[in-house]
PyMOL Python script that loads the backbone (N, CA, C, O; Angstrom):
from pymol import cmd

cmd.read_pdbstr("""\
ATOM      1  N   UNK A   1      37.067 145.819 122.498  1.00  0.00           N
ATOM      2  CA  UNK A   1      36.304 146.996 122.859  1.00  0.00           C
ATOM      3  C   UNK A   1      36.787 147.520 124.218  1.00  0.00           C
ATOM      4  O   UNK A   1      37.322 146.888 125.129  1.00  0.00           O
ATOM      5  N   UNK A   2      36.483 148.782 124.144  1.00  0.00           N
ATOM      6  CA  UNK A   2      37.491 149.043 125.055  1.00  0.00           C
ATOM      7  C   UNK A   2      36.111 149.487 126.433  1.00  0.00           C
ATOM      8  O   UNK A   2      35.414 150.442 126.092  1.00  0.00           O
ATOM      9  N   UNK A   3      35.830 148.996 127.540  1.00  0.00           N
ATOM     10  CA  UNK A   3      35.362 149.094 128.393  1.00  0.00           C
ATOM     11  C   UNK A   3      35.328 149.762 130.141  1.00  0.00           C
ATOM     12  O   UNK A   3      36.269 150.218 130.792  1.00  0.00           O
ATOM     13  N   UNK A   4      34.146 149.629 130.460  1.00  0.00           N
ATOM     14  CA  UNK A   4      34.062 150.990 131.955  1.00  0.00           C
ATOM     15  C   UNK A   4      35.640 150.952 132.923  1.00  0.00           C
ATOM     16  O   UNK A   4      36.344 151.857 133.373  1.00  0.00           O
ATOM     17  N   UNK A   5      35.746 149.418 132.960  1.00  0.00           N
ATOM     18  CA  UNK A   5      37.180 149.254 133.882  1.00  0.00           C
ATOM     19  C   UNK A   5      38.555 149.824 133.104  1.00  0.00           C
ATOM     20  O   UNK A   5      39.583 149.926 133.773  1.00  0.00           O
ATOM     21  N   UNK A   6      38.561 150.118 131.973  1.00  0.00           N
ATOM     22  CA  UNK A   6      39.300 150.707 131.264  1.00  0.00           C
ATOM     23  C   UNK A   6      39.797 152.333 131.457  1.00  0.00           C
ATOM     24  O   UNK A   6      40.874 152.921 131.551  1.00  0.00           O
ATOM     25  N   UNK A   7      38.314 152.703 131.460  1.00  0.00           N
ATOM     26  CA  UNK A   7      38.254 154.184 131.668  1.00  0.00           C
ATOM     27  C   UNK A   7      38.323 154.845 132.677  1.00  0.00           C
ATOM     28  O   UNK A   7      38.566 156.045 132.803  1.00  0.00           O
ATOM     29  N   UNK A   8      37.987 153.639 133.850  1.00  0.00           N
ATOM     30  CA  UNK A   8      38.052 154.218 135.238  1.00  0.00           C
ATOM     31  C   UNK A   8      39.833 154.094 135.538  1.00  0.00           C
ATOM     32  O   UNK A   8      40.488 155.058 135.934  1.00  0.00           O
ATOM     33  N   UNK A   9      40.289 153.043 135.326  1.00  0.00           N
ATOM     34  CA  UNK A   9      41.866 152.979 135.436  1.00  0.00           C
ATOM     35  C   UNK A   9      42.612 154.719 134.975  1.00  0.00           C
ATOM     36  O   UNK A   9      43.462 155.336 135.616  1.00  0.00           O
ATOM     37  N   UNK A  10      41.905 155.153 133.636  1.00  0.00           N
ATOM     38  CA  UNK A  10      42.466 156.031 133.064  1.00  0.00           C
ATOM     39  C   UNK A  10      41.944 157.190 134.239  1.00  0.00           C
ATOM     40  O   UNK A  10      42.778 157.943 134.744  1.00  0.00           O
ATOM     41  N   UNK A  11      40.493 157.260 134.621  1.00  0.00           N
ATOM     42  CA  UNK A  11      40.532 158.424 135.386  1.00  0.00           C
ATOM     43  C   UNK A  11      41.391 158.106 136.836  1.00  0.00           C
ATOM     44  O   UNK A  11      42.550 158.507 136.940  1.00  0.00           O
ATOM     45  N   UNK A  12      40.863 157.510 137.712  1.00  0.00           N
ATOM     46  CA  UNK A  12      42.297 156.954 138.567  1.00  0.00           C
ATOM     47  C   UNK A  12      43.286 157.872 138.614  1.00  0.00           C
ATOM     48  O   UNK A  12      43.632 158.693 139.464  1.00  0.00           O
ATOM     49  N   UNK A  13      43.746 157.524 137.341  1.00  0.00           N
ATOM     50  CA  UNK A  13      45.271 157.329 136.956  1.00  0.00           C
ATOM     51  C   UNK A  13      45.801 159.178 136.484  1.00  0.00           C
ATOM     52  O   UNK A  13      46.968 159.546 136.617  1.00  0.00           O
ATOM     53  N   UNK A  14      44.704 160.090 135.963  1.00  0.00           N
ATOM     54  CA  UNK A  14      44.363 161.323 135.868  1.00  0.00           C
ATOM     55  C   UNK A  14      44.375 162.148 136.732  1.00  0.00           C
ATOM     56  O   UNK A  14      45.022 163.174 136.522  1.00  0.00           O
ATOM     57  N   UNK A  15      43.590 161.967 138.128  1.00  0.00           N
ATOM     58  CA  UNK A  15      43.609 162.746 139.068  1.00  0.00           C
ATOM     59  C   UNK A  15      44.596 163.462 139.716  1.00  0.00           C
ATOM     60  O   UNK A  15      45.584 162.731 139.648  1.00  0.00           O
ATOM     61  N   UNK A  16      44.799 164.142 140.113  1.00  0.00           N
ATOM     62  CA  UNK A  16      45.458 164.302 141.276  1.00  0.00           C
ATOM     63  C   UNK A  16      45.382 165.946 141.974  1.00  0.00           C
ATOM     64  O   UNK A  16      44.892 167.020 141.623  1.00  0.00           O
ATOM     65  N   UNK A  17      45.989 165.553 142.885  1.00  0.00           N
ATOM     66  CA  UNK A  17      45.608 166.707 144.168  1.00  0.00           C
ATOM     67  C   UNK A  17      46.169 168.112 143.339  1.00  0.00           C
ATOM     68  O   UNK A  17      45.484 169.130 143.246  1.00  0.00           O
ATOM     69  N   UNK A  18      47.147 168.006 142.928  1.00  0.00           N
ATOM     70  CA  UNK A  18      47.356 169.269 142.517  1.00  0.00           C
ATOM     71  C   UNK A  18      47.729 169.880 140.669  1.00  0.00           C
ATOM     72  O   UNK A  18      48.890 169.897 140.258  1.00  0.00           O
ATOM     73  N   UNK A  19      46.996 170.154 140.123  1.00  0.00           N
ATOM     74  CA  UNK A  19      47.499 169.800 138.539  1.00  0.00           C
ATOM     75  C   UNK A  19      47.759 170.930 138.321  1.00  0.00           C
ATOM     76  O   UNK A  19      47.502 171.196 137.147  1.00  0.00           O
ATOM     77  N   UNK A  20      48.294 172.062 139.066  1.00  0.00           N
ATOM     78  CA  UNK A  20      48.799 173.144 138.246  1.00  0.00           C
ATOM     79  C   UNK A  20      48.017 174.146 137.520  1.00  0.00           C
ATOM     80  O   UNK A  20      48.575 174.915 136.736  1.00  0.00           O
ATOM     81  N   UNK A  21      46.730 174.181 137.740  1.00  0.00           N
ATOM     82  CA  UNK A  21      45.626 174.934 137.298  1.00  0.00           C
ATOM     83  C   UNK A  21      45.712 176.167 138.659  1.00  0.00           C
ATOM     84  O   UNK A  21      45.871 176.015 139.871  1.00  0.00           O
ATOM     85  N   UNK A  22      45.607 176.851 138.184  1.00  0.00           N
ATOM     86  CA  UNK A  22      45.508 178.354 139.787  1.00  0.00           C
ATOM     87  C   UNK A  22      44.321 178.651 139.122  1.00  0.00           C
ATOM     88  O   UNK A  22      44.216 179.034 137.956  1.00  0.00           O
ATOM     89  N   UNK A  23      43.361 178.438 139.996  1.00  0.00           N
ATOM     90  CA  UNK A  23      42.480 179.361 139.926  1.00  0.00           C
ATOM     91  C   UNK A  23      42.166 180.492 140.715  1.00  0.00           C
ATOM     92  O   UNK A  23      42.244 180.476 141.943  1.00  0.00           O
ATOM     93  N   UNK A  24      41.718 181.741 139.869  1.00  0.00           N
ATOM     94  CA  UNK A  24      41.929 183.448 140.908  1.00  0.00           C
ATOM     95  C   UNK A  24      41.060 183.087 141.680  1.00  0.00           C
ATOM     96  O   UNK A  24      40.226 182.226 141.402  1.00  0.00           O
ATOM     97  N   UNK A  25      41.129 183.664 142.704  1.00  0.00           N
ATOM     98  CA  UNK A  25      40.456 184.438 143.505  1.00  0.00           C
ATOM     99  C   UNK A  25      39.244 185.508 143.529  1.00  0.00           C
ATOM    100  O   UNK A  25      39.646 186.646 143.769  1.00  0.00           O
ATOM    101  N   UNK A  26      37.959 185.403 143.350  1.00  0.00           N
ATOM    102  CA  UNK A  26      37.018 186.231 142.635  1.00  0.00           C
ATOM    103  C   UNK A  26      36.300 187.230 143.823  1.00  0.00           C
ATOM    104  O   UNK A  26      35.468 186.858 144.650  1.00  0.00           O
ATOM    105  N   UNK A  27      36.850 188.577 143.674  1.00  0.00           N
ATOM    106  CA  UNK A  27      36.069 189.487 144.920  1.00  0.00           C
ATOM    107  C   UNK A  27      34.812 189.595 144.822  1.00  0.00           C
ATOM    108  O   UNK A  27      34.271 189.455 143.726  1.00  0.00           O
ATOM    109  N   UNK A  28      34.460 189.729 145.381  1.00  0.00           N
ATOM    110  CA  UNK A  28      32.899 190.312 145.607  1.00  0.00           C
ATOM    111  C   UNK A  28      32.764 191.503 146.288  1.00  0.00           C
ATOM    112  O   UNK A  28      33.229 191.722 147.406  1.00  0.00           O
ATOM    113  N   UNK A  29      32.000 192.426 145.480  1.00  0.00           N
ATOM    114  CA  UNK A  29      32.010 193.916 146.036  1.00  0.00           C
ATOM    115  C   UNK A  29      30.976 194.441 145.564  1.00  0.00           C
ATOM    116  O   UNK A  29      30.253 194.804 146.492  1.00  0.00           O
ATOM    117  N   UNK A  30      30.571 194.648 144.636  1.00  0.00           N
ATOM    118  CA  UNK A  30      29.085 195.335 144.255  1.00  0.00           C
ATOM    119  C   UNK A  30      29.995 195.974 142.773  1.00  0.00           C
ATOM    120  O   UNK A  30      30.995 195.459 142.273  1.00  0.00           O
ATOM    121  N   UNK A  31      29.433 196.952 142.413  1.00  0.00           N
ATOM    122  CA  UNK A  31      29.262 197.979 141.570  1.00  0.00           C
ATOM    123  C   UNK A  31      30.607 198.774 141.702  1.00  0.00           C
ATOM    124  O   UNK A  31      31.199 199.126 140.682  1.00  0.00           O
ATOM    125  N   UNK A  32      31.319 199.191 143.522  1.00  0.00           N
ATOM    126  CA  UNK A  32      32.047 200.205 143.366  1.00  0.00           C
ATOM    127  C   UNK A  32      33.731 199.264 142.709  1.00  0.00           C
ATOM    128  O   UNK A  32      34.829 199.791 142.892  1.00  0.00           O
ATOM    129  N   UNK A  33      33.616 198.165 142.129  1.00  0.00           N
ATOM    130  CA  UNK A  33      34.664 197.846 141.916  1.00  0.00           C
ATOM    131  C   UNK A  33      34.631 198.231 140.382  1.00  0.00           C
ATOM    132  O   UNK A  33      35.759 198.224 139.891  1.00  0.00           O
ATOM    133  N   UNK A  34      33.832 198.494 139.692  1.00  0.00           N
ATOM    134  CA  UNK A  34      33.883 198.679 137.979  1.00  0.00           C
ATOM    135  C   UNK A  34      34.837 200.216 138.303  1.00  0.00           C
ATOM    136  O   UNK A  34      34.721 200.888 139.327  1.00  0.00           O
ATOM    137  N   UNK A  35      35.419 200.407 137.576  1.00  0.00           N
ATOM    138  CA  UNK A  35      36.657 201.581 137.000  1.00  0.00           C
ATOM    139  C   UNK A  35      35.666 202.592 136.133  1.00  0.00           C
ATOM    140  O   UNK A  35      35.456 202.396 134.936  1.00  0.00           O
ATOM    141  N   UNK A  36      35.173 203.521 136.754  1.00  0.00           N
ATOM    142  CA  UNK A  36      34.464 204.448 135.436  1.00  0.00           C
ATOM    143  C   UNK A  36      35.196 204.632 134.258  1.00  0.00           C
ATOM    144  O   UNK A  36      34.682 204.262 133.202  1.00  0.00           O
ATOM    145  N   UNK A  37      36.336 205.154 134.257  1.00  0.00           N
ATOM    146  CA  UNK A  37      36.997 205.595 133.197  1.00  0.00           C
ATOM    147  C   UNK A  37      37.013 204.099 131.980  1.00  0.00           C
ATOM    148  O   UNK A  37      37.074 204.039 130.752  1.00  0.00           O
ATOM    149  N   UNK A  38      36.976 203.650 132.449  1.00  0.00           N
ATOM    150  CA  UNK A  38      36.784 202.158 131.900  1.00  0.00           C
ATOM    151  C   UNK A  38      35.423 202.193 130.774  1.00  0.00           C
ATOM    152  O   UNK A  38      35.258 202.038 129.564  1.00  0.00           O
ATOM    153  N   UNK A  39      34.449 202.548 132.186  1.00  0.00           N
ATOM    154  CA  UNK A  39      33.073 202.475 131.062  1.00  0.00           C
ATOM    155  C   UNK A  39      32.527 203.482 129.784  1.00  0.00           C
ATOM    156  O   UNK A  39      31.779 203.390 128.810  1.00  0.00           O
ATOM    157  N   UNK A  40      33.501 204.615 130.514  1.00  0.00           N
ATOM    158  CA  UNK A  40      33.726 205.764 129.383  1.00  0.00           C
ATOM    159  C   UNK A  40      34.156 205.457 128.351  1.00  0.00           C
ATOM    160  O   UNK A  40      33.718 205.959 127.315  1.00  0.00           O
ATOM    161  N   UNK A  41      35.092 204.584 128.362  1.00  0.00           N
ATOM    162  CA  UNK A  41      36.185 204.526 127.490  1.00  0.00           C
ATOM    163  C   UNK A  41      35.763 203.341 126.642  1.00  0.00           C
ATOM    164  O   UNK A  41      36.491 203.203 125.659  1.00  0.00           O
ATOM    165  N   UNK A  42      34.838 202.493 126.744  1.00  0.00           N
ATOM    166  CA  UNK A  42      34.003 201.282 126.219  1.00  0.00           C
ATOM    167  C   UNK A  42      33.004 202.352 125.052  1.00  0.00           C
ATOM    168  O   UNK A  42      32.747 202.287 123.850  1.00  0.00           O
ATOM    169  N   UNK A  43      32.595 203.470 126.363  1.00  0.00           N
ATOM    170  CA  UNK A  43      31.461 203.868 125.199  1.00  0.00           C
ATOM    171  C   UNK A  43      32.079 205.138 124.085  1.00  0.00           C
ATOM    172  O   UNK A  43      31.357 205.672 123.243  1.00  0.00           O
ATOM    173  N   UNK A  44      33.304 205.421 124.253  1.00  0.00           N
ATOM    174  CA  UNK A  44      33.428 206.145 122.780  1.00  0.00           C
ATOM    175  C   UNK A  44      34.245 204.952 121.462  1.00  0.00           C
ATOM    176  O   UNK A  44      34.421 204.877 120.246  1.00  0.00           O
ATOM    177  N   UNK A  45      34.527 204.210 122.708  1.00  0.00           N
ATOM    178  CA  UNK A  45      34.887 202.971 120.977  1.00  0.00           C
ATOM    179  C   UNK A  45      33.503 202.640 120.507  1.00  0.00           C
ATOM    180  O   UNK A  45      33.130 203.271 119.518  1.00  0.00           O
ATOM    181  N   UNK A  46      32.480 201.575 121.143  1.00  0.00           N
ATOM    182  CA  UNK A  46      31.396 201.858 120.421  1.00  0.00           C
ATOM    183  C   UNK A  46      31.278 202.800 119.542  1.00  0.00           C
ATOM    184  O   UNK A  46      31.187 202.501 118.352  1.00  0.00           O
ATOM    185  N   UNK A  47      31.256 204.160 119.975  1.00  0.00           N
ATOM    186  CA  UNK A  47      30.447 205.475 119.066  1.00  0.00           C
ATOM    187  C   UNK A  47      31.568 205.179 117.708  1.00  0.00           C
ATOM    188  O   UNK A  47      31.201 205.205 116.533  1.00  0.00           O
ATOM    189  N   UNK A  48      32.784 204.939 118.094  1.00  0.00           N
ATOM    190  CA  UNK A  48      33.998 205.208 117.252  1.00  0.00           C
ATOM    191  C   UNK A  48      33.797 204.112 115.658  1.00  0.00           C
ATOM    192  O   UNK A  48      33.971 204.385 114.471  1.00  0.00           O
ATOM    193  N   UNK A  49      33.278 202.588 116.497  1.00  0.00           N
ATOM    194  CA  UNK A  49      32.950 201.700 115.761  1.00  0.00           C
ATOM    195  C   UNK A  49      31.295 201.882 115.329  1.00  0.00           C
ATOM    196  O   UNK A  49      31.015 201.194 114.347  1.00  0.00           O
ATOM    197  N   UNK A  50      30.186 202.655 115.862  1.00  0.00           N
ATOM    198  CA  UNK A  50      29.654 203.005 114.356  1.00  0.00           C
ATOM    199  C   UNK A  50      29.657 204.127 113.661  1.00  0.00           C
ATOM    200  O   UNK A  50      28.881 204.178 112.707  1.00  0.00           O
ATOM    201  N   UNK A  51      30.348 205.070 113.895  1.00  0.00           N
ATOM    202  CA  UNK A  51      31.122 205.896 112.676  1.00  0.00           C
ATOM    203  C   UNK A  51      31.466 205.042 111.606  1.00  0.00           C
ATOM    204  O   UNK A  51      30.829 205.140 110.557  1.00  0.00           O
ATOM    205  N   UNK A  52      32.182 204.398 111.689  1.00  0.00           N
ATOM    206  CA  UNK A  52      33.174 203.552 110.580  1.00  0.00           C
ATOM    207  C   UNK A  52      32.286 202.877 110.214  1.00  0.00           C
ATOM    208  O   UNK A  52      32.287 202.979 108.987  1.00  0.00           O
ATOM    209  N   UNK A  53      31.161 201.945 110.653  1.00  0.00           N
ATOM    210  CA  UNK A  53      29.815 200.971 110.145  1.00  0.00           C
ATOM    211  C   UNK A  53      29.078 201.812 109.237  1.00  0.00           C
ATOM    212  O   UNK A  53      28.821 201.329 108.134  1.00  0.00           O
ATOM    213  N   UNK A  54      28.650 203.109 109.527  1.00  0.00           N
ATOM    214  CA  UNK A  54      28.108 204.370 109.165  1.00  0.00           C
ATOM    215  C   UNK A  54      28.517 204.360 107.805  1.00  0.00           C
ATOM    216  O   UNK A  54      28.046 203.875 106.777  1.00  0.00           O
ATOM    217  N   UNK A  55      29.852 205.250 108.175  1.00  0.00           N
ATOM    218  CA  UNK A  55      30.884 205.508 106.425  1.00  0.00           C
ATOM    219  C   UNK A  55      30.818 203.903 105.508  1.00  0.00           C
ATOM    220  O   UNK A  55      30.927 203.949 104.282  1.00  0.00           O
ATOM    221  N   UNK A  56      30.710 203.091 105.929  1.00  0.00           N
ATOM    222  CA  UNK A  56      30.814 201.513 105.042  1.00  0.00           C
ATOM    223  C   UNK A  56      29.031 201.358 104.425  1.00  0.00           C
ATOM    224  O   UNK A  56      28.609 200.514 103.635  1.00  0.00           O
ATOM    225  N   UNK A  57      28.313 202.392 105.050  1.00  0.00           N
ATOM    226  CA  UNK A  57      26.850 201.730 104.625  1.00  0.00           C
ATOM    227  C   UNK A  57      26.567 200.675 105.161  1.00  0.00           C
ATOM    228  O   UNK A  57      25.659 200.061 104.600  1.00  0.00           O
ATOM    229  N   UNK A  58      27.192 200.003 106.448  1.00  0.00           N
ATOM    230  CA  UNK A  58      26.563 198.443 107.468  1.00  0.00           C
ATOM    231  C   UNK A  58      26.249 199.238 108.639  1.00  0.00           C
ATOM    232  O   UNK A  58      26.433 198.721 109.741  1.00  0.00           O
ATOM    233  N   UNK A  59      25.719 200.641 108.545  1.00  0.00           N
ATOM    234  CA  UNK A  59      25.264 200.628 109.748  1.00  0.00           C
ATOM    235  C   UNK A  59      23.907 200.199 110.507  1.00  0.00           C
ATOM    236  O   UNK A  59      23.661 200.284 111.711  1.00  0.00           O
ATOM    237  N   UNK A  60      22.904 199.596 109.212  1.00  0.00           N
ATOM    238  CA  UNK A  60      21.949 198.766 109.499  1.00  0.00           C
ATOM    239  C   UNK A  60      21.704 197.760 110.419  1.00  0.00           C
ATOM    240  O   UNK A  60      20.667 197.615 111.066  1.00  0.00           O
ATOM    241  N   UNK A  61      23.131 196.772 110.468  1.00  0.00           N
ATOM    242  CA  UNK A  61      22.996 195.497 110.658  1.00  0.00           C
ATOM    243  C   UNK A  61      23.068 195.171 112.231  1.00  0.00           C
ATOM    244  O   UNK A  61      22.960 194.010 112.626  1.00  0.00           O
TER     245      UNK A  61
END
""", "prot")
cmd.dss("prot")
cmd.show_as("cartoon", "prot")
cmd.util.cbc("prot")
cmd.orient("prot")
């Protein structure tokens, strides 16, 4: 059976200072960082995608 001193060897042995993961950098700004044209552009695909739900008869769901 394979036991705690086992697993700790394995984490140990796992770690290390640098594994090549980058993690970004996350700004903080409020609101003026969203892109309007962006949110525009979110809301005519919506409209676009229930047209097409519409014409299929799933526009219920």
């Amino acid at each position: 059976m394979i036991d705690k001193k086992f697993w700790q060897t394995i984490a140990d042995n796992w770690s290390k200072e640098d594994d090549g993961i980058a993690i970004p950098e996350i700004k903080k700004g409020g609101i003026e960082l969203i892109d309007p044209s962006v949110a525009t552009m979110d809301a005519k695909v919506d409209e676009e995608v229930d047209d097409i739900l519409a014409d299929l008869g799933l526009d219920d769901f």
